[in-house]
N, CA, C and O atoms as a MOPAC input file, in Angstrom:
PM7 MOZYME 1SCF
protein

 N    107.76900 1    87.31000 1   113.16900 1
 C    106.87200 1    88.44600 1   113.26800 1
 C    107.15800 1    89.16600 1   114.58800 1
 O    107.52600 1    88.57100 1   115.60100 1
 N    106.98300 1    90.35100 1   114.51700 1
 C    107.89800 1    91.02000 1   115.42600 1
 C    106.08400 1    91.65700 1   116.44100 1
 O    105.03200 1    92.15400 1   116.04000 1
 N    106.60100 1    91.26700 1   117.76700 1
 C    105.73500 1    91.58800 1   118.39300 1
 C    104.73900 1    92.95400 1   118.25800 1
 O    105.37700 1    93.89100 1   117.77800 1
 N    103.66200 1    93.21300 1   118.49200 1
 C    102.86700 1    94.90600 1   119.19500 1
 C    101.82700 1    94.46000 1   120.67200 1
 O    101.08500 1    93.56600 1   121.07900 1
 N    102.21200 1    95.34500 1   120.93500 1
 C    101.57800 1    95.34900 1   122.59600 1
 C    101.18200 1    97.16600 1   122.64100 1
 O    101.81600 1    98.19000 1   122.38600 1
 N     99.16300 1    96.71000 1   123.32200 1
 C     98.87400 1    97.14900 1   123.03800 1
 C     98.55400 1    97.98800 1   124.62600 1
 O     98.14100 1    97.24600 1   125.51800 1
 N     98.67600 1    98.99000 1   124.85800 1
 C     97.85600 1    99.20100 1   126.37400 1
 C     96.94300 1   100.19200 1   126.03100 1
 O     96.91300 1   100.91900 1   125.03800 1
 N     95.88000 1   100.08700 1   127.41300 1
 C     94.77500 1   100.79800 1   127.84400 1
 C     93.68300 1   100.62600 1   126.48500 1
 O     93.10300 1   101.59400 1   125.99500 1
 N     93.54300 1    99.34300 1   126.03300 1
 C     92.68700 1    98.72900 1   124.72600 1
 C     91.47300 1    98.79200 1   125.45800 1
 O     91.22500 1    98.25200 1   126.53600 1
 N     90.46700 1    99.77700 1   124.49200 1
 C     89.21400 1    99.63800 1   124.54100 1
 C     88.48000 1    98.89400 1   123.21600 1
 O     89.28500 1    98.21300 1   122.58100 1
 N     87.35800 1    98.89400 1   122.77400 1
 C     86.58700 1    98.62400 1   121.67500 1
 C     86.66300 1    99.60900 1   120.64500 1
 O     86.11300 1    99.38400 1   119.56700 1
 N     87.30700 1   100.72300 1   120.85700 1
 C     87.46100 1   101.30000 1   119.34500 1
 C     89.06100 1   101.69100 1   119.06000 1
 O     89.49700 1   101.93700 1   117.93500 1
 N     89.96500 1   101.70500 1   120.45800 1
 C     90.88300 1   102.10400 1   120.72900 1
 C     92.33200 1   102.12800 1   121.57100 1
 O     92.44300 1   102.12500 1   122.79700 1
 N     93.04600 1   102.14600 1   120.91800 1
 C     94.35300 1   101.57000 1   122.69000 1
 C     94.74400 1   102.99700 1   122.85400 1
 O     94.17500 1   103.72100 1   122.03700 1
 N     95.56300 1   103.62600 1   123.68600 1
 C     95.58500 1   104.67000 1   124.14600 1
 C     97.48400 1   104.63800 1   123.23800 1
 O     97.98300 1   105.46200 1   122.47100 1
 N     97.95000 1   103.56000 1   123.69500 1
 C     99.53000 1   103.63600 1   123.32100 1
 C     99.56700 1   101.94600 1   122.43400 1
 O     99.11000 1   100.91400 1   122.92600 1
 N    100.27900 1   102.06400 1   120.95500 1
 C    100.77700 1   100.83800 1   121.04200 1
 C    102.17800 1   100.48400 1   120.63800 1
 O    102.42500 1   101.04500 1   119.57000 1
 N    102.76600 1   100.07200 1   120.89000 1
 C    104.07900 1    99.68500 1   120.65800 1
 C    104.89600 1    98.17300 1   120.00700 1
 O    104.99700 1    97.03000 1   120.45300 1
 N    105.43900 1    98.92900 1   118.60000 1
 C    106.01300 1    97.88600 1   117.84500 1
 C    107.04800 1    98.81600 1   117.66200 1
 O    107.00600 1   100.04600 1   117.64000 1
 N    108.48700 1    97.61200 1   117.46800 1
 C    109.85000 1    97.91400 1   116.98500 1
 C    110.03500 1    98.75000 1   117.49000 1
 O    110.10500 1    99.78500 1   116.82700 1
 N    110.17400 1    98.79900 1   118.55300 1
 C    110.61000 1    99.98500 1   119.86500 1
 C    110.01000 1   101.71300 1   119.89200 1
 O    110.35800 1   102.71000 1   120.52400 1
 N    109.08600 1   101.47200 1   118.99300 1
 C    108.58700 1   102.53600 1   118.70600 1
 C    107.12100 1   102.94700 1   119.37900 1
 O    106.02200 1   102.48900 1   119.06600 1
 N    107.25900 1   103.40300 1   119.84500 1
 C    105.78300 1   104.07800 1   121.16100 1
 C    104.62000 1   104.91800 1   120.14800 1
 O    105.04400 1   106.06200 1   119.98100 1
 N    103.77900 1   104.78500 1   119.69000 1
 C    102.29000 1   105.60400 1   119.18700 1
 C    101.18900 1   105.55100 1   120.28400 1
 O    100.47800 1   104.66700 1   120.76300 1
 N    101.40900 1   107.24500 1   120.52200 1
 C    100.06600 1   107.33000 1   121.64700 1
 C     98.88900 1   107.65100 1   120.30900 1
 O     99.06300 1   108.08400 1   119.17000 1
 N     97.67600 1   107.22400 1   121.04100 1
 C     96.95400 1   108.22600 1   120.88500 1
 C     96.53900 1   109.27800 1   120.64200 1
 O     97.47600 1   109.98200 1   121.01900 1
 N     95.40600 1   110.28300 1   120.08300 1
 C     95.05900 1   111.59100 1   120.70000 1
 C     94.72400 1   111.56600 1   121.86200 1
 O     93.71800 1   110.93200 1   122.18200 1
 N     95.69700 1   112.44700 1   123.07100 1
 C     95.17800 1   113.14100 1   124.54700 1
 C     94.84700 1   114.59200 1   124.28600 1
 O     95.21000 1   115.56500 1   123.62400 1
 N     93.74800 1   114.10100 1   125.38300 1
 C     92.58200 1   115.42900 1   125.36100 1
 C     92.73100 1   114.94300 1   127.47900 1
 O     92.83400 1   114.02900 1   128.29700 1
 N     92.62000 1   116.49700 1   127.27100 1
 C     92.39300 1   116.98300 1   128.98500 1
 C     90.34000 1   116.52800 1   129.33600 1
 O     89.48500 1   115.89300 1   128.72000 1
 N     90.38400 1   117.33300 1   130.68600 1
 C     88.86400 1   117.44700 1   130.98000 1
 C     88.36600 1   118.42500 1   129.94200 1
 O     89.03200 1   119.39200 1   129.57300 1
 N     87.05900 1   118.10200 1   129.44800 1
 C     86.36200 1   118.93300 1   128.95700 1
 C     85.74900 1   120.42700 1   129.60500 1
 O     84.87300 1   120.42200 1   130.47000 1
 N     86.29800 1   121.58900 1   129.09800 1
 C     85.43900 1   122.77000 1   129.67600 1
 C     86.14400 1   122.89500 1   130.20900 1
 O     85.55300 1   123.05800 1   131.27600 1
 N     87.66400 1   123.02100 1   130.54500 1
 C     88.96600 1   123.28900 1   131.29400 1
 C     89.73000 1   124.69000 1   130.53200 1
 O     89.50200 1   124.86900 1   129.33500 1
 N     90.55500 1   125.57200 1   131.21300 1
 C     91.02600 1   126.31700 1   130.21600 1
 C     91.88100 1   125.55800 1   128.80900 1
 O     91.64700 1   124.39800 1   128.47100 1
 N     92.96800 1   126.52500 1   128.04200 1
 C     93.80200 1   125.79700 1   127.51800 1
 C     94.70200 1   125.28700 1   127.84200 1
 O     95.34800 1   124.44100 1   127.22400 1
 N     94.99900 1   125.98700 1   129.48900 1
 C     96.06800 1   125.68100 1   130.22600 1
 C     96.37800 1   124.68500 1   130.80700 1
 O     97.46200 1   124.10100 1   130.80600 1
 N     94.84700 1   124.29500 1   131.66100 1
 C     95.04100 1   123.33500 1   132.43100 1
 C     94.52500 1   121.80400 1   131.31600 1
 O     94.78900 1   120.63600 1   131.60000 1
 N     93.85600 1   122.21400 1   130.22200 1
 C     93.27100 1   121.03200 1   129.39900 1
 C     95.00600 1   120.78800 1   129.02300 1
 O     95.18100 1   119.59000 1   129.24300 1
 N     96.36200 1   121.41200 1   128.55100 1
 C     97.75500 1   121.24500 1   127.66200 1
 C     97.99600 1   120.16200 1   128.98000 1
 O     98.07100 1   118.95600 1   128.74200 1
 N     98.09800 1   120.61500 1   130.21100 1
 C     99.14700 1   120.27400 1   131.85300 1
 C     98.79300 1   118.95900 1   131.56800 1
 O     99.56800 1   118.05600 1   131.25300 1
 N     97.43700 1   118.88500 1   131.70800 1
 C     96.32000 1   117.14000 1   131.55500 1
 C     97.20700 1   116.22700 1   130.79600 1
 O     98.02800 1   115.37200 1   131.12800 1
 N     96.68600 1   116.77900 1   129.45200 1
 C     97.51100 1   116.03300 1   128.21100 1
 C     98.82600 1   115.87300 1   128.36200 1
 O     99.16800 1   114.74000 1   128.02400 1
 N     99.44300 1   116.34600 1   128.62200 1
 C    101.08200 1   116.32900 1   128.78000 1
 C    101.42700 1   115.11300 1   130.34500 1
 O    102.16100 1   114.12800 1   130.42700 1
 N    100.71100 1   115.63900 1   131.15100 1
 C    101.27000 1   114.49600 1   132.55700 1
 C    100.18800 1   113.13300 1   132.02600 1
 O    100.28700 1   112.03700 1   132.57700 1
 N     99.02000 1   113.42000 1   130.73300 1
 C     99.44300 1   111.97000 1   130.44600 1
 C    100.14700 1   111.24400 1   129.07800 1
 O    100.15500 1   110.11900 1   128.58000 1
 N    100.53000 1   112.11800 1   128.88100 1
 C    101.81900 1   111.78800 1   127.70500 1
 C    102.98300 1   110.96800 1   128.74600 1
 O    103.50400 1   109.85700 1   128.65400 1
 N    103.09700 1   111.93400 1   129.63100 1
 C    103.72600 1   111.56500 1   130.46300 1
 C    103.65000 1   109.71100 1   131.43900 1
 O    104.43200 1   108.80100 1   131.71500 1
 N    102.84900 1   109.89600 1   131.54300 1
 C    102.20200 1   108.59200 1   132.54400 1
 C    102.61800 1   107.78300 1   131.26100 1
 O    103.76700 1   107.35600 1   131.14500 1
 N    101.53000 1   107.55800 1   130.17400 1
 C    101.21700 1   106.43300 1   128.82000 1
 C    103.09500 1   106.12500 1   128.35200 1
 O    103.46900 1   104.97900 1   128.10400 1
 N    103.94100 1   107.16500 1   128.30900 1
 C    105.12200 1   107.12000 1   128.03800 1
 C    106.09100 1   106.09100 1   128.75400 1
 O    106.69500 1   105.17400 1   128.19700 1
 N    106.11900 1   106.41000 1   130.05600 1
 C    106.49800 1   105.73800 1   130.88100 1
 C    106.02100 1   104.06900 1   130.91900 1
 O    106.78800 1   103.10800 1   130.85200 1
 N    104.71500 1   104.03700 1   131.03100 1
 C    103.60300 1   102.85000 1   131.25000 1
 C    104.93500 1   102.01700 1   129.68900 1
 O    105.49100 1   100.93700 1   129.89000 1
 N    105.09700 1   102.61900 1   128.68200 1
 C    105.99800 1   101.96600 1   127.20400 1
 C    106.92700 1   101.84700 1   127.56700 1
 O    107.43900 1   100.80600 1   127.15700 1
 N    107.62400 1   102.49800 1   128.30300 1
 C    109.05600 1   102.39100 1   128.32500 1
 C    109.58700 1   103.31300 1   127.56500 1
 O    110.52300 1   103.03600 1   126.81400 1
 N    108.91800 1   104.90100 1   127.67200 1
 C    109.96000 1   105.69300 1   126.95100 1
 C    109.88800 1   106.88800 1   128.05900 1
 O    109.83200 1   106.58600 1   129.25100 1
 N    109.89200 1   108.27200 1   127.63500 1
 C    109.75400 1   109.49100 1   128.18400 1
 C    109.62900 1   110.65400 1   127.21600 1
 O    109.58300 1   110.43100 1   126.00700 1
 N    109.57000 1   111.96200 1   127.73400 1
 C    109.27600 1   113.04800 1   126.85500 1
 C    110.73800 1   113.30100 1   126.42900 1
 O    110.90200 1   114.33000 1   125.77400 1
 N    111.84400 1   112.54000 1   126.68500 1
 C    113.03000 1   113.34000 1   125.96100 1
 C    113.15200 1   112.47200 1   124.50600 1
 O    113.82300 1   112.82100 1   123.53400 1
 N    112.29800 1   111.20900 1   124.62200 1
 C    112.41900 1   110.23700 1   123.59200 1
 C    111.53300 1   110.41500 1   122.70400 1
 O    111.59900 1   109.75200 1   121.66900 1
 N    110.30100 1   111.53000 1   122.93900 1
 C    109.71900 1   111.80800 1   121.57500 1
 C    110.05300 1   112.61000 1   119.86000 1
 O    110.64800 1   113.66000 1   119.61500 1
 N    109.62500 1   111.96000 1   119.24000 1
 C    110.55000 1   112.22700 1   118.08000 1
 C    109.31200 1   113.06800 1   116.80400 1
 O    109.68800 1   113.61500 1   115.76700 1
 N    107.88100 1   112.95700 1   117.25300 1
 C    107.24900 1   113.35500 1   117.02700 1
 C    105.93000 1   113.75600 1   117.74800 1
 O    105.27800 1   113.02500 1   118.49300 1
 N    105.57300 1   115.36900 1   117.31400 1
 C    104.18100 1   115.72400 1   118.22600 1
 C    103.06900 1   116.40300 1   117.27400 1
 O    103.64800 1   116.82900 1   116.27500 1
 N    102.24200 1   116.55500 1   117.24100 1
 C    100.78400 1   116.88800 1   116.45200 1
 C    100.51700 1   117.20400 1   117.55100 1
 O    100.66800 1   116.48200 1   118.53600 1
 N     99.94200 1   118.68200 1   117.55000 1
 C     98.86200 1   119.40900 1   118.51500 1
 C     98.20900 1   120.04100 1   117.54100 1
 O     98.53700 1   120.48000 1   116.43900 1
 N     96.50400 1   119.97700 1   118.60600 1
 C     95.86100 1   120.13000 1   117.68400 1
 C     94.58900 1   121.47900 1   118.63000 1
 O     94.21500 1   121.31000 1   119.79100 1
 N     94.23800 1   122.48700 1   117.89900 1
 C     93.63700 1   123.54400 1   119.26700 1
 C     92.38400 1   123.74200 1   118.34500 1
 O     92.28400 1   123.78700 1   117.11900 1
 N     91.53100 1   123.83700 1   119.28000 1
 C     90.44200 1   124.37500 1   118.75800 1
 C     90.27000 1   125.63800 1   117.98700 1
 O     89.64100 1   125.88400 1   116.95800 1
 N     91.16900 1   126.53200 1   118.94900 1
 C     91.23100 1   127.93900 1   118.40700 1
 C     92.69300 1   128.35900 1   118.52400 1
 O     93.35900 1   128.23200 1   119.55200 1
 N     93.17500 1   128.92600 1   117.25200 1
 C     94.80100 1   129.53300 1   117.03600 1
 C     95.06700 1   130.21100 1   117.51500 1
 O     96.25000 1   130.48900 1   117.71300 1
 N     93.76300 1   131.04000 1   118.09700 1
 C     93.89300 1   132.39200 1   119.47700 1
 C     94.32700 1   131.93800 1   120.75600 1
 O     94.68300 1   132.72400 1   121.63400 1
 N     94.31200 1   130.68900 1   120.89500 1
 C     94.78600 1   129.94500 1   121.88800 1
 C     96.50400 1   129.12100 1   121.84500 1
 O     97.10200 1   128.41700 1   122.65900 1
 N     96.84400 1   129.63900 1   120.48500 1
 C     98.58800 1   128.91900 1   120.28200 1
 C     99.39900 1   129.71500 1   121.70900 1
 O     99.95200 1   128.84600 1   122.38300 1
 N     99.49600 1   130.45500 1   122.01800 1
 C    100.36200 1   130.85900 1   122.48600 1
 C    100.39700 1   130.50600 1   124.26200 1
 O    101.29300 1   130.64200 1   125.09500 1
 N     99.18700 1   130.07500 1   124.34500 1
 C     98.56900 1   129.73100 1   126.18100 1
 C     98.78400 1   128.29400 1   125.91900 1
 O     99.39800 1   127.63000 1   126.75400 1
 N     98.42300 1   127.85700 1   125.05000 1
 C     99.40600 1   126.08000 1   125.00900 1
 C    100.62400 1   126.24000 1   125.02600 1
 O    101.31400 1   125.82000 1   125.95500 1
 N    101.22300 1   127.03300 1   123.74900 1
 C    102.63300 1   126.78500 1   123.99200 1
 C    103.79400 1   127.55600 1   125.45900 1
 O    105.00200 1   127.37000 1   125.61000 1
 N    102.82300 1   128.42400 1   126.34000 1
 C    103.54200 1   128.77500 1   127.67800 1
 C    103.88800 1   127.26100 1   127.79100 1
 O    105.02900 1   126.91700 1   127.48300 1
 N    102.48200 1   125.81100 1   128.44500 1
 C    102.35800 1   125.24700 1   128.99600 1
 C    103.73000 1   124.34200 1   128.58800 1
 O    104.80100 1   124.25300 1   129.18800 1
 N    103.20600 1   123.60900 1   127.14100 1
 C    104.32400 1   122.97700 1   126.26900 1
 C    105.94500 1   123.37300 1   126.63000 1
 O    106.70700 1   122.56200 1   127.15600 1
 N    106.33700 1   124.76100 1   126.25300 1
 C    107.61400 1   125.07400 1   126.73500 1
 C    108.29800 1   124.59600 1   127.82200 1
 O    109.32300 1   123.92400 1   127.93600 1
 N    107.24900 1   125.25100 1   128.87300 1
 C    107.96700 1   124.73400 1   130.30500 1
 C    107.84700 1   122.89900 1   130.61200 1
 O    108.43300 1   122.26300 1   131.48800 1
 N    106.99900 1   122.44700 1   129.68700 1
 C    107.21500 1   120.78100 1   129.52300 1
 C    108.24100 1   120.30700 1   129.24500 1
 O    108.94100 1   119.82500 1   130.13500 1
 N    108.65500 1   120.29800 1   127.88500 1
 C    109.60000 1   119.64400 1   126.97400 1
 C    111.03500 1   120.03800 1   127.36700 1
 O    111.47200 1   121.18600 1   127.44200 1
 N    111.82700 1   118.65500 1   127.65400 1
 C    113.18700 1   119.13500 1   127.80000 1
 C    114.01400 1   120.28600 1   126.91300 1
 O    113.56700 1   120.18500 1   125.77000 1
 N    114.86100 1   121.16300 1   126.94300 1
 C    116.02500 1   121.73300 1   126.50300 1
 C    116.78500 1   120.79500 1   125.61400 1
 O    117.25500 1   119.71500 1   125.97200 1
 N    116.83700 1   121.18000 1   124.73600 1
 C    117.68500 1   120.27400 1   123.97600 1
 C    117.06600 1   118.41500 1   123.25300 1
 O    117.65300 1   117.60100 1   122.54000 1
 N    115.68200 1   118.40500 1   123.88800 1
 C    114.90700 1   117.27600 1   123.33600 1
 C    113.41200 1   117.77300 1   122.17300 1
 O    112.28700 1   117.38200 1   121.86100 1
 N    114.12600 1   118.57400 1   121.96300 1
 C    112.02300 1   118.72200 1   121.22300 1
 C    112.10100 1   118.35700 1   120.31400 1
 O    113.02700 1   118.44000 1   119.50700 1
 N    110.73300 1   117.66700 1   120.22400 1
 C    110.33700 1   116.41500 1   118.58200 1
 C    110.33600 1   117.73900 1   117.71300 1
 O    110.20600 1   118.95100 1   117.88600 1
 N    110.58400 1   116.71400 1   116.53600 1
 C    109.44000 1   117.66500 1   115.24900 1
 C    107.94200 1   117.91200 1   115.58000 1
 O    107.04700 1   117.07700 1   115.71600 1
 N    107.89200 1   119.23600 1   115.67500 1
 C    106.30500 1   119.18100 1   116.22100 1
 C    105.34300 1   120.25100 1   114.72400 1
 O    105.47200 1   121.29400 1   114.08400 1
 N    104.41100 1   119.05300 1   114.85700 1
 C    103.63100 1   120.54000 1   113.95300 1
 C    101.89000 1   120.81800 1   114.91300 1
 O    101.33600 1   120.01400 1   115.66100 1
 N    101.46700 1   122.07100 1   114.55700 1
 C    100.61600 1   122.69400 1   115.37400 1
 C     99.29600 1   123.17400 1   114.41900 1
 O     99.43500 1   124.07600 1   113.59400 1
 N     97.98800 1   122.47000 1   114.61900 1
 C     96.99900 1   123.20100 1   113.56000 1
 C     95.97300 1   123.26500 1   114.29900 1
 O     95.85300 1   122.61200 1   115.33600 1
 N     94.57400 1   124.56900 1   113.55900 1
 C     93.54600 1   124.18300 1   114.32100 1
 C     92.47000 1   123.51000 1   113.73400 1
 O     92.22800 1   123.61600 1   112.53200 1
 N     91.91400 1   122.93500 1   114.37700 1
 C     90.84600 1   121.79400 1   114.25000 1
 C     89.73100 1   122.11700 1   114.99000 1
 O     89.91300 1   122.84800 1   115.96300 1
 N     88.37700 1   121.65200 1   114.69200 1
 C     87.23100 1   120.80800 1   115.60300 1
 C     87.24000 1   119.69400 1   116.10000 1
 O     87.13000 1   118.65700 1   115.44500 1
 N     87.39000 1   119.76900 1   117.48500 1
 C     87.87700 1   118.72300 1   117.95100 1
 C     86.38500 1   117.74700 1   118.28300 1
 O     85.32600 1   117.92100 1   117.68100 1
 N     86.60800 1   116.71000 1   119.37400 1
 C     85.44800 1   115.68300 1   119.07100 1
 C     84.30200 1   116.40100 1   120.14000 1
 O     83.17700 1   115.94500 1   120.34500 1
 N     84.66900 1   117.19100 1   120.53800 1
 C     83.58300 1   118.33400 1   121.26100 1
 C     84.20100 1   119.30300 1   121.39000 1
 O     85.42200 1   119.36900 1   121.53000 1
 N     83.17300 1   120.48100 1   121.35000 1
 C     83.47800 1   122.01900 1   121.69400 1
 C     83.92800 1   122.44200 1   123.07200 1
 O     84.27800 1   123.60200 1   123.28900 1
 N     83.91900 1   121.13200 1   124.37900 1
 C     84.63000 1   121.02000 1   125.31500 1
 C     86.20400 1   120.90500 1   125.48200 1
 O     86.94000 1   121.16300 1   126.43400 1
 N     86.48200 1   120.35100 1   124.01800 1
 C     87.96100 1   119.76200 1   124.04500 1
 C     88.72700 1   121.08900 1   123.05300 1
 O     88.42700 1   121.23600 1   121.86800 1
 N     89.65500 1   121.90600 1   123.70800 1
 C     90.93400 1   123.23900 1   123.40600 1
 C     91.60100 1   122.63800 1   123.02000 1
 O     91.86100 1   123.13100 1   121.92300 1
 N     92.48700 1   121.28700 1   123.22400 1
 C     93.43900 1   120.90300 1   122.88100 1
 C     93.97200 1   119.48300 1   123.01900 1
 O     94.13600 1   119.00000 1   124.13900 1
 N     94.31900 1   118.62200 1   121.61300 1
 C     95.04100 1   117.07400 1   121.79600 1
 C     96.34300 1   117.06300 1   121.20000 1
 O     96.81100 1   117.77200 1   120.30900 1
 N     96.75000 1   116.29400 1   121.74300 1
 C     98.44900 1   116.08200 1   121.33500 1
 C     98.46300 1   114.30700 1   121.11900 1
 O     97.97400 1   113.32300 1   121.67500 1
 N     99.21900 1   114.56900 1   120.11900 1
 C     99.53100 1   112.76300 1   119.61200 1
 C    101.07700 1   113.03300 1   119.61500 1
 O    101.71600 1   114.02400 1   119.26300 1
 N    101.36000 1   112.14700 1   119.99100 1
 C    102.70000 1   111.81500 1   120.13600 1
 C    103.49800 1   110.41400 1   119.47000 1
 O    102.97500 1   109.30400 1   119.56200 1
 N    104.31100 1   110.54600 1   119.05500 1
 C    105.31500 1   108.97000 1   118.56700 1
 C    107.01800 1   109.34000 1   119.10900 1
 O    107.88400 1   110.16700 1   118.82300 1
 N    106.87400 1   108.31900 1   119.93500 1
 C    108.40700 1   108.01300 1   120.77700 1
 C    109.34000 1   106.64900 1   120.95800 1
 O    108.92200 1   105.57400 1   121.38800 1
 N    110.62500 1   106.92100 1   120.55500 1
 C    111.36600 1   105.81800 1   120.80400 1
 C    111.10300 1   105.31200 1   121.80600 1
 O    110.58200 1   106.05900 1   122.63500 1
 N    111.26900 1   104.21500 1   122.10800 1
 C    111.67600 1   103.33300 1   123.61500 1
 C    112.82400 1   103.73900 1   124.41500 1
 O    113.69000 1   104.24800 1   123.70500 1
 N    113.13700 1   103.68700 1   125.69200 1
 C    114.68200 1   103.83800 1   126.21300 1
 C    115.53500 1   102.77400 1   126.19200 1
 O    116.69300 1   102.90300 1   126.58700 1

C-alpha cells in the first residue's frame, strides 16, 4: 500500500495531501474583504508555500480550478495569475464563477501538482 501524507490536517480538512507523487491542495482563499488582487497574490504565495512544504512548485502544476465570485472580476485575477505562473509551465486551468463560503471570499484556487 502505497503511502499518503497528509499536511496542515485539521478536523474537517488537510490543506495538501500527497499520494504517488502527486500533490492535491486544497481550496486557497486569501483574507476576507481584500481586493481581487491582493485576495489572487494571498492564494498564490500560498500555493506557493503548501507546494514547496510537498515537494513540488508552480512549474509542476498540472492542474488549476479558480473559482471568483464575480466574472467582472476575471480579468484583475488573471493580471495577478499571469505575472505568477512560469512561461512555458501553465497547468490546464479552468476558471468559473461561484458563491464562495462567504461574500468576503473573490477568489480560490485548487491546485494538483507533480512532485520534483
Amino acid at each position: 500500500m502505497s503511502e499518503i501524507k497528509r499536511v496542515e490536517t485539521g478536523p474537517r480538512m488537510s490543506q495538501a495531501v500527497v499520494h504517488n507523487g502527486i500533490v492535491y491542495l486544497a481550496g486557497q482563499v486569501g483574507k476576507p474583504g481584500e481586493s481581487v488582487t491582493e485576495q489572487t497574490r494571498e492564494v498564490l504565495a500560498q500555493v506557493d508555500r503548501l507546494l514547496a512544504e510537498c515537494g513540488s512548485d508552480k512549474t509542476r502544476i498540472l492542474t488549476a480550478q479558480v473559482w471568483i465570485a464575480d466574472m467582472a472580476d476575471f480579468a484583475e485575477m488573471n493580471a495577478v495569475w499571469d505575472a505568477w505562473v512560469p512561461a512555458g509551465h501553465t497547468p490546464a486551468r479552468a476558471t468559473g464563477e461561484s458563491k464562495l463560503a462567504t461574500p468576503d471570499y473573490k477568489v480560490e484556487v485548487i491546485v494538483v501538482a507533480a512532485q520534483n
